[in-house]
Legacy VTK file of the C-alpha trace (Angstrom):
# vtk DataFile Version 3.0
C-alpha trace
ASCII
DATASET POLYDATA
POINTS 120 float
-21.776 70.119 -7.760
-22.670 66.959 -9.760
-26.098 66.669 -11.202
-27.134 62.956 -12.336
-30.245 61.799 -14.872
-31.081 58.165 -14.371
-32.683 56.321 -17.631
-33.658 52.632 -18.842
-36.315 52.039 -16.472
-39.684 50.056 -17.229
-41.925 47.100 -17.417
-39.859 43.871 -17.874
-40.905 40.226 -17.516
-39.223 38.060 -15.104
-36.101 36.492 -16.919
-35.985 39.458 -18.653
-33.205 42.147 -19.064
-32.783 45.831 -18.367
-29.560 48.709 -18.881
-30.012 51.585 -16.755
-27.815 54.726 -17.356
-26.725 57.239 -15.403
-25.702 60.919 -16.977
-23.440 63.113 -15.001
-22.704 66.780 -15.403
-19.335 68.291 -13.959
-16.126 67.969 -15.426
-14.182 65.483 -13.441
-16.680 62.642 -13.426
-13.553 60.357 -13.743
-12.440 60.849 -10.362
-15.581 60.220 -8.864
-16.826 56.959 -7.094
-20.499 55.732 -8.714
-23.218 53.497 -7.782
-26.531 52.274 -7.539
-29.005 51.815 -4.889
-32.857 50.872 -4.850
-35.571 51.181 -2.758
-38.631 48.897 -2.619
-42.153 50.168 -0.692
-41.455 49.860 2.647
-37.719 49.041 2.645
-34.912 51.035 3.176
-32.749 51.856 0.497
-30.038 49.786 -0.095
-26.948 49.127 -2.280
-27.273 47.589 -5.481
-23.762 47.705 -6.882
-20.863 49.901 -7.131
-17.525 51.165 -9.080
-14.431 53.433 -7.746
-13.117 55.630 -9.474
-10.202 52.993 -10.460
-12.790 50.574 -11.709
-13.141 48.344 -8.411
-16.358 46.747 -8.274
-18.753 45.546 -5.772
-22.556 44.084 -5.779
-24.870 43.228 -3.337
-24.986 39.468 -2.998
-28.828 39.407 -3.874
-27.773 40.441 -7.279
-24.139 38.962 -8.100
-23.907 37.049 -11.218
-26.612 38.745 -13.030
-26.221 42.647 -12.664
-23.129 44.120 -13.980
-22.137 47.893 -12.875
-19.582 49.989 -15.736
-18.696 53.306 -16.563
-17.513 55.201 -19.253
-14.886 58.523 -18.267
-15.185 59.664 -21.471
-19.178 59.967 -21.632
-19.621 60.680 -17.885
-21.905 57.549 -17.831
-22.330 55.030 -15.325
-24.326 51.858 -16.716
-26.062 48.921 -14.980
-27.252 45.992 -16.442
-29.228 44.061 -15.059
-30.136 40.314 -16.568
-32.095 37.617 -15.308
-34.745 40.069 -13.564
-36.747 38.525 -10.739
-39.894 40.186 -9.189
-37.986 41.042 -6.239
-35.836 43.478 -8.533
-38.589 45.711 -8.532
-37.959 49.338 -7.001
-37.211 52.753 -7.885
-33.546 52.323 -8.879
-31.089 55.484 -7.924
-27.941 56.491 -9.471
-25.141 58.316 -6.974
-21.718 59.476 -7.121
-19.376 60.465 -4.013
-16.105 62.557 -3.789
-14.232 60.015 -2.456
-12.890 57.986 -5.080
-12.697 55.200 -3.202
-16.152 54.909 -1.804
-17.683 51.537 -1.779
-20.760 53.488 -0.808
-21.073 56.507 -2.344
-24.013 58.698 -1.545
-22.833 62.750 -2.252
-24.971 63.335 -4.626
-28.294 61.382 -6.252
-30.338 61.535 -9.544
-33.816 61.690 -9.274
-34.512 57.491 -9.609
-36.013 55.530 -12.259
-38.387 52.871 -11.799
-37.887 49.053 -12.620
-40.887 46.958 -12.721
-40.705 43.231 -13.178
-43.977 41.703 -13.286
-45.543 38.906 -15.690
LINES 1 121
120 0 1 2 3 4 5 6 7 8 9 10 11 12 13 14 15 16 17 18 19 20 21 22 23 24 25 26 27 28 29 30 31 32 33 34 35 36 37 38 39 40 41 42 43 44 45 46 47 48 49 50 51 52 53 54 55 56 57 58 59 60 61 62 63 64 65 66 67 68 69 70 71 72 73 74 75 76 77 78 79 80 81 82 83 84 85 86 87 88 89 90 91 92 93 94 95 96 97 98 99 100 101 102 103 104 105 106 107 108 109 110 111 112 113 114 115 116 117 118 119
């Protein structure tokens, strides 16, 4: 069982920047694929970005070029940051991690979600 705590949400101003970070428990976070995903009111939840377990990336094409996904093994911390914030960034943001190492999509388990709000 993995257990995740999402943090770095808030109030930002459009052009602005924002690092979320995901803590995992459980001792073999390193084999573990990790992402993010957001959800909007109304909208389905979707991928934001994503790393494998060997450090293979992939984003969402709304958000390429200005979010950045990372992790570090040794802190059992996934990281996104996210630059250049537009008002359509705005959503509860959710961290997840998946068994599969490989997973471009990983959804096993989920952290409770933090919220991003970009608004002037």
């Amino acid at each position: 069982q993995v257990q995740l705590v999402e943090s770095g949400g808030g109030l930002v101003q459009p052009g602005g920047s924002l690092r979320l970070s995901c803590a995992a428990s459980g001792s073999i976070f390193n084999r573990y694929a990790m992402g993010w995903y957001r959800q909007a009111p109304g909208r389905q939840r979707e991928l934001v970005a994503a790393v494998t377990s060997g450090g293979f990336t992939n984003y969402a094409d709304s958000v390429k070029g200005r979010f950045t996904i990372s992790r570090d093994n040794a802190k059992k911390t996934m990281y996104l940051q996210m630059n250049s914030l537009k008002p359509e960034d705005t959503a509860v943001y959710y961290c997840s991690a998946d068994r599969f190492g490989s997973s471009r999509y990983p959804d096993d388990y989920w952290g409770q979600g933090t919220q991003v709000t970009v608004s002037s």
